[in-house]
N, C-alpha and C positions, 0 to 999 in steps of 0.2 A: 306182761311187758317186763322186759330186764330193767333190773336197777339200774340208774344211772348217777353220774357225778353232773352236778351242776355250779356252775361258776358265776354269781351273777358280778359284772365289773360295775364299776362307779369311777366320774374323772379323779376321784382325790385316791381311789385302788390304782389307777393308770398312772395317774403323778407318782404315786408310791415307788411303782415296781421302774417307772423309768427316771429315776431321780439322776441322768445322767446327762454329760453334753448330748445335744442332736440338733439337726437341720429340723427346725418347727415347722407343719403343715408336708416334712417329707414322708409319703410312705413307698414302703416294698411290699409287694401282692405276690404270693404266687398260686397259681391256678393248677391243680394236677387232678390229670380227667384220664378216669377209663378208656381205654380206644380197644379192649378186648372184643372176640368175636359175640358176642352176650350181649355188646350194647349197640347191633343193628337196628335192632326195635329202638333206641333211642337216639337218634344217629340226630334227624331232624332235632327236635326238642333240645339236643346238645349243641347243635350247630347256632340255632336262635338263642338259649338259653346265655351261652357263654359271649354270641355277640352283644344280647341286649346288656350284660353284668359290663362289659367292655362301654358300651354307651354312656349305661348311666354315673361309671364311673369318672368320665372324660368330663362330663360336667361341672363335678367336685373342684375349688379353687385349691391350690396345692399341687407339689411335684408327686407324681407316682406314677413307678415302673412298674411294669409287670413282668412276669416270667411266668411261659404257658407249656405245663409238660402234657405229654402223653404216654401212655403206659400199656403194654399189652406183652407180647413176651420180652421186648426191651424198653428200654426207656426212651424216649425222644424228646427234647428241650424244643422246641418249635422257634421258642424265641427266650433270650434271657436279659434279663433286667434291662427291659424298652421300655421307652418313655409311653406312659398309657395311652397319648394321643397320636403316636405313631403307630401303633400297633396294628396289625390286619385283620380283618374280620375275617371269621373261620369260613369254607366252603367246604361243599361234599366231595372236593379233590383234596383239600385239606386234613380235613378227617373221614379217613375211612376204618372204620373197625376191622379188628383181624388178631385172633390170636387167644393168647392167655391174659395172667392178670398179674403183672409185677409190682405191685402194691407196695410191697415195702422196700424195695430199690426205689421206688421215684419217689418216693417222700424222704426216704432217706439221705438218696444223694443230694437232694433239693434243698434240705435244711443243711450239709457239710457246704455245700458250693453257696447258698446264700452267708452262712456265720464267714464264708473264708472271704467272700466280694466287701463284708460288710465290718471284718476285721482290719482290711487296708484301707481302709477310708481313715481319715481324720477326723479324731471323735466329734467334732462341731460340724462333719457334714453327713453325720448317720441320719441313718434314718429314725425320725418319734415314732413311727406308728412300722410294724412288720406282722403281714398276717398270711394263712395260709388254707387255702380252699381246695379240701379234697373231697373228689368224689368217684364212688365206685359203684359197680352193678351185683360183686361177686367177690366171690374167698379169694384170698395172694394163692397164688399156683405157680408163680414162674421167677423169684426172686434170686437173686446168686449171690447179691453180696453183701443184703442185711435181712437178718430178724426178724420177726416181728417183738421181739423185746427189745432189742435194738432200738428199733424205732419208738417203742411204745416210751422209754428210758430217755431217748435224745426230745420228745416231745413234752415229755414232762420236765427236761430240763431247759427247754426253751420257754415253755410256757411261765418258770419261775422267774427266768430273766426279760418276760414283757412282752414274748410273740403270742400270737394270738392262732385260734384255729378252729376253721370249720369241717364239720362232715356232713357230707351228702350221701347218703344210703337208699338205692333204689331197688325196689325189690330184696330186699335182703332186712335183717334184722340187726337196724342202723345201730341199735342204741348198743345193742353187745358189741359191734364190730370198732364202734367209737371210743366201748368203755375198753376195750382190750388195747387200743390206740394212747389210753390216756386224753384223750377230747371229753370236753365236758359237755355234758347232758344237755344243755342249751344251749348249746351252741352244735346241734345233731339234727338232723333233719330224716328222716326216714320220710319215704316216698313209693308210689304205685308205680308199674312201669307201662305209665301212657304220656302222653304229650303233656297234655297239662300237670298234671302233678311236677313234673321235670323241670318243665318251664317254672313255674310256681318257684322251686328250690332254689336254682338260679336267682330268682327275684327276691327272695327272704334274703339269701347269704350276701346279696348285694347292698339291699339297706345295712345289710348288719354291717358290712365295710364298710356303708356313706356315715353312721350311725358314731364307727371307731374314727374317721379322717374327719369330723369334725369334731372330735373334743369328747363324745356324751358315752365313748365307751362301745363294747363290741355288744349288741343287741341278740337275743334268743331268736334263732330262726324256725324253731319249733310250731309246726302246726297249732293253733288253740287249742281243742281237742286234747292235743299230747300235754300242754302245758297243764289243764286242768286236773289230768290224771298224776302229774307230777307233785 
């Protein structure tokens, strides 16, 4: 297993790093999901996975948007900063896979276009809580206008100023592709690529955002197994 960084938070770490104005109980989500031709076999498993994380989030007291990209040889915003309970549930006309994997454009652009939504707000109505769930099947192959140290550089400087960030690695060897991301080790999921295990991801990385939007901090979505060996 690759070494990895691990990040454990605590509320008085999160008071720490947001000692700033914000809107209490607000948070920003954004969701960036594979839609390369690689995650047919995962197509179902995504579709429920990312509706159920949309569910269980809608029940959480508190304001929060989401914003739901997809990624294959371009990048597509589906929807940007909605409020979580207007949001649409994904269908197989919705997501259909096809393509490459532009990995590091749609995290990229995602964190510029959220710091620039979330710069024009008035500091009393930011958001306390910003977190970001990505997940992939496969290596970046189709990026045009960032990096992967780019990315790996603006991740580690968001993560200094308070956002937060998951990975989801399916089929692939999550913990390298997380550590080269700058994502910390528990807060990485590596995953099989069958239904359940997918599903499963989905439902870890969703406590771990119920876990952060009520106060107790971003939680380890890591398998037991993986945690032991860690």
């Amino acid at each position: 297993m690759s070494d990895v960084k691990d990040a454990v938070e605590t509320p008085e770490q999160q008071e720490e790093v947001t000692n700033k104005p914000y809107k209490k109980g607000y948070t920003e989500m954004a969701i960036i999901v594979d839609k390369s031709g690689s995650m047919c076999g995962l197509k179902q498993s995504t579709i429920d996975g990312i509706n159920k994380f949309i569910e269980e989030q809608r029940r959480l007291k508190g304001d929060a948007n989401a914003t739901l990209v997809f990624f294959a040889n371009q990048v597509d915003a589906l929807v940007e900063a909605s409020p979580i309970t207007d949001l649409t549930m994904l269908t197989d006309e919705s997501y259909v896979p096809n393509g490459g994997t532009a990995l590091n454009d749609a995290v990229g652009g995602t964190i510029d276009k959220m710091k620039d939504r979330i710069s024009s707000m008035d500091e009393n109505e930011r958001p306390e809580y910003i977190v970001f769930v990505i997940m992939t099947d496969g290596q970046e192959n189709a990026s045009k206008t960032y990096s992967g140290s780019q990315v790996s550089e603006m991740i580690e400087t968001q993560t200094n100023d308070g956002w937060h960030f998951i990975f989801l690695g399916a089929g692939i060897d999550a913990d390298k592709a997380a550590t080269d991301l700058n994502v910390a080790g528990n807060h990485t999921r590596g995953y099989g690529v069958n239904y359940e295990e997918s599903v499963d991801a989905y439902f870890a990385a969703s406590n771990s955002v119920m876990s952060l939007r009520s106060g107790e901090g971003l939680t380890s979505v890591r398998v037991e197994d993986d945690e032991d060996s860690n």
